[in-house]
N, C-alpha and C positions, 0 to 999 in steps of 0.2 A: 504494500500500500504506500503511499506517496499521493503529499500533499501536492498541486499544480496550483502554480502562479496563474492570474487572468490573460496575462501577454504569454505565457507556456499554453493555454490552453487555447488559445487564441491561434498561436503560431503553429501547433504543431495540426491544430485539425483530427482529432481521432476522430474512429469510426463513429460515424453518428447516429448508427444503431446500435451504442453502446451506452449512448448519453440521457441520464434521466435526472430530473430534477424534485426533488420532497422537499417537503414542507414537515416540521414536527415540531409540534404546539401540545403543551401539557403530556408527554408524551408518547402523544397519537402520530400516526405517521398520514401525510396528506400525499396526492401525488398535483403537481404545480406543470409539468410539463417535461416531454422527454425530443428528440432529435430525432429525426427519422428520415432515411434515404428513400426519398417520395417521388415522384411525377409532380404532382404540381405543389408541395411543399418542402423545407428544410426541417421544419418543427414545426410541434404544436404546445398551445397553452391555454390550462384552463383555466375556464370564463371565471370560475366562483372555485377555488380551491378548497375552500371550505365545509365543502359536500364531496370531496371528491377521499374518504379515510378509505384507508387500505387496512388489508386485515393486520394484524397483531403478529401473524408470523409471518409476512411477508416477504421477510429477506432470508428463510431458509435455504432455497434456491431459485434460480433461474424462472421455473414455471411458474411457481409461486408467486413471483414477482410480477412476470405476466400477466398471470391473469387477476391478480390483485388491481393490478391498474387498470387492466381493461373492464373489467368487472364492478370499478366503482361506480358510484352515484352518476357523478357528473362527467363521466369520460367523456360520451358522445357529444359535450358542451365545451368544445374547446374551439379556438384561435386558431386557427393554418397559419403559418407565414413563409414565404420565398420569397430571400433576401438575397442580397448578391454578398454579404458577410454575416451567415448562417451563428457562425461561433460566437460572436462579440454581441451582436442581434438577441440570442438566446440570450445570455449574460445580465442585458440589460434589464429582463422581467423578473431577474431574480433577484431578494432582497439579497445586499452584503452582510458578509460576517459584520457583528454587532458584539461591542462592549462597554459596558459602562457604558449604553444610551450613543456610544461614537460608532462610527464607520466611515470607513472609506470607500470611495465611490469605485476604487478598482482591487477588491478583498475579496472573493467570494470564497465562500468551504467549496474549495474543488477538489475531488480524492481522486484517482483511478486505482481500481483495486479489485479482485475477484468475490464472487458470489460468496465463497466462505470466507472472507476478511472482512463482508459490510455485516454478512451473518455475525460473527464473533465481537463487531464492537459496536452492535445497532441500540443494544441498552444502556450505554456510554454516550451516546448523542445526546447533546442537551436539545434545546428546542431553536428552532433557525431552518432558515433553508440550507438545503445543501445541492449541488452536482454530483452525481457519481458518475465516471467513466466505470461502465464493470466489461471487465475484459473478458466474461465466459455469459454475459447476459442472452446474445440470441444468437 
């Protein structure tokens, strides 16, 4: 696991079928929006994240994961967008790492890490958005 800078994340471009974005509040785990190699999109984002909770053991693995997202409330209530800078574009919907009430406008929690490293420290996440690159996700 490895933490990515916003210009690391930015520059190198991963697979965008690897890219998802949570949301976790009290914590519940939301899904906020994920990167996907589409025809006529880069990503999607949802409308109301707020409705969109995944289950409780979603980050066991891969399918779990899947279909936890797909499967919520408000999936089918999302944002397309095709941008000619896909990575930076994503970035921008997602709040930054936050402390003490501060952040910085180019901070976010961006990990890249496998299906059992988000498993092993998903109870350890405080509440915040986060990016995951997971490198065994589809």
């Amino acid at each position: 696991m490895i933490r990515l800078s916003d210009a690391l994340f930015i520059s190198s471009e991963p697979d965008c079928d690897s890219v998802i974005a949570i949301r976790i509040k009290n914590g519940e785990y939301y899904f906020l929006g994920w990167m996907e190699d589409a025809e006529n999109y880069n990503y999607v984002m949802a409308k109301h994240p707020e409705i969109n909770l995944l289950d409780r053991d979603c980050f066991s693995d891969a399918d779990s994961l899947y279909c936890s997202i797909i499967d919520c409330y408000g999936y089918n209530d999302t944002y397309p967008f095709k941008t000619e800078n896909p990575y930076a574009d994503f970035l921008s919907n997602i709040k930054c790492y936050e402390r003490n009430g501060k952040s910085d406008a180019e901070d976010h929690d961006i990990f890249s890490l496998t299906m059992d490293e988000i498993y092993s420290i998903s109870d350890a996440l405080r509440d915040g958005d986060y990016v995951f690159v997971i490198d065994d996700f589809r």
